[in-house]
C-alpha positions as CSV (number, residue, x, y, z in Angstrom):
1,X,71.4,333.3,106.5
2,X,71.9,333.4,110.3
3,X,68.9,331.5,111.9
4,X,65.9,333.5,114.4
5,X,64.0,332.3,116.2
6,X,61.4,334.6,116.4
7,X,61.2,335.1,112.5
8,X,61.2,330.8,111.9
9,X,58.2,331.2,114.4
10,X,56.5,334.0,112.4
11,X,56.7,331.8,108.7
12,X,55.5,328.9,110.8
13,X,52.7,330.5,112.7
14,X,51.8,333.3,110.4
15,X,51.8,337.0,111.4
16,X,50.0,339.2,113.9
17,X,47.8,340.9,110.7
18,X,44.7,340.9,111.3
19,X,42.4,339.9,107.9
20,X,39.3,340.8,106.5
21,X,38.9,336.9,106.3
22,X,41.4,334.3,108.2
23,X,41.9,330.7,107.3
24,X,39.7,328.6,109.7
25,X,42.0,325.2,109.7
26,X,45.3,327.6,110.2
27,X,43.3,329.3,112.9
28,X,42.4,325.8,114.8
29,X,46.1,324.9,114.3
30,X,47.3,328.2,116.0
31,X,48.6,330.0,112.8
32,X,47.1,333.0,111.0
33,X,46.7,332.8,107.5
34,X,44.9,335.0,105.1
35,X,41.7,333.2,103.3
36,X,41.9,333.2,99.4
37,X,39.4,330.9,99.6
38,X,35.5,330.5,100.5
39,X,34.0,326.7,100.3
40,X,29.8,327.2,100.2
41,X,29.2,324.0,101.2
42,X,31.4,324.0,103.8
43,X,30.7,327.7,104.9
44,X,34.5,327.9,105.9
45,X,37.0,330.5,104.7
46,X,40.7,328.8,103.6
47,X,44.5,330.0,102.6
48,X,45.7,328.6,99.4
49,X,47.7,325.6,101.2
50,X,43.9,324.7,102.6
51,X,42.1,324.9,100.1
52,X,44.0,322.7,98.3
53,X,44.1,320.0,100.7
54,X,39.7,320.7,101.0
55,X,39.8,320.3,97.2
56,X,41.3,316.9,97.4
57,X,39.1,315.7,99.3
58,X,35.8,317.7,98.5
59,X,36.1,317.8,94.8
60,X,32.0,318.4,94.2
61,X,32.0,321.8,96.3
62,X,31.7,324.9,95.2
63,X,34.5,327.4,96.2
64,X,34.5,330.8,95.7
65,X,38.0,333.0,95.1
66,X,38.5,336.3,96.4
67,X,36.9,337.9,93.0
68,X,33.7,336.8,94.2
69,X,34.1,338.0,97.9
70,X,30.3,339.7,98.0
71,X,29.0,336.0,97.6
72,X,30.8,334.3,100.3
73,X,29.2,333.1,103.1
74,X,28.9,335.3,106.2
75,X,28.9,334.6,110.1
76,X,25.5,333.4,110.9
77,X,26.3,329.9,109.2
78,X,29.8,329.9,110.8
79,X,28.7,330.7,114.2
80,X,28.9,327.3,116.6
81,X,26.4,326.3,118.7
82,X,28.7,327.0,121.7
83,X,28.3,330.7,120.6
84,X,24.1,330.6,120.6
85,X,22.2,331.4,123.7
86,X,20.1,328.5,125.2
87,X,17.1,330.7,125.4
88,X,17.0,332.3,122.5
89,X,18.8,330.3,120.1
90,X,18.3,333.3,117.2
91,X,20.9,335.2,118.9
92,X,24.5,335.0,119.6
93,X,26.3,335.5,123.0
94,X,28.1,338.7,122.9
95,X,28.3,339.5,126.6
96,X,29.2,338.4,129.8
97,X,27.0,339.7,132.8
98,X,29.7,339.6,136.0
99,X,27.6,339.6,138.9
100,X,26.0,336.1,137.4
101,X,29.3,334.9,135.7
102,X,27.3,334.0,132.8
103,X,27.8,334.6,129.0
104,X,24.6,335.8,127.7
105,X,22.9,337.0,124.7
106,X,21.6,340.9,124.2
107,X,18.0,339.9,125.2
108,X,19.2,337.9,128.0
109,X,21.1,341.0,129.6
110,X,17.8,343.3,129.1
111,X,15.4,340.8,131.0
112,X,17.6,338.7,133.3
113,X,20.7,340.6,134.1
114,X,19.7,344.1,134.8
């Protein structure tokens, strides 16, 4: 088979599909992988080569397949705290206001960037 380089790099890096749920250590690593996989304790979604390596080493946790999809966790536990506004912690940045160059929350915008 003659050699590619742009199809090695796809089967290294994953593809450009975008999934329901992607594989947070591929994701840190630069690939894209679809997650099979949801760890509870964790709250982080994995592909099957993951999840096997998190199983190793986290053998007490409860993970969830993709038959049980409605249970997995959901963003509000996944969220950073890089992504949460100062002043009102609840809430997640979503926008940027370009007059203050500041990344700011929806209640933020309403009150302080008008």
């Amino acid at each position: 088979m003659a050699s590619n380089s742009k199809f090695s790099a796809t089967l290294e890096y994953g593809t450009d599909f975008v999934y329901d749920y992607s594989c947070l250590s591929c994701s840190e690593d630069g690939r894209n992988s679809e997650a099979k996989h949801c760890c509870q304790d964790c709250e982080q979604f994995f592909c099957e080569v993951c999840i096997e390596l998190h199983n190793r080493i986290m053998k007490r946790h409860t993970v969830l397949g993709r038959t049980d999809v409605k249970k997995w966790s959901t963003a509000p536990a996944l969220v950073g705290p890089i992504a949460r506004c100062e002043k009102h912690p609840q809430e997640t940045i979503k926008l940027e206001c370009w007059d203050h160059r500041q990344l700011c929350c929806h209640v933020c915008v309403s009150i302080d960037h008008k």
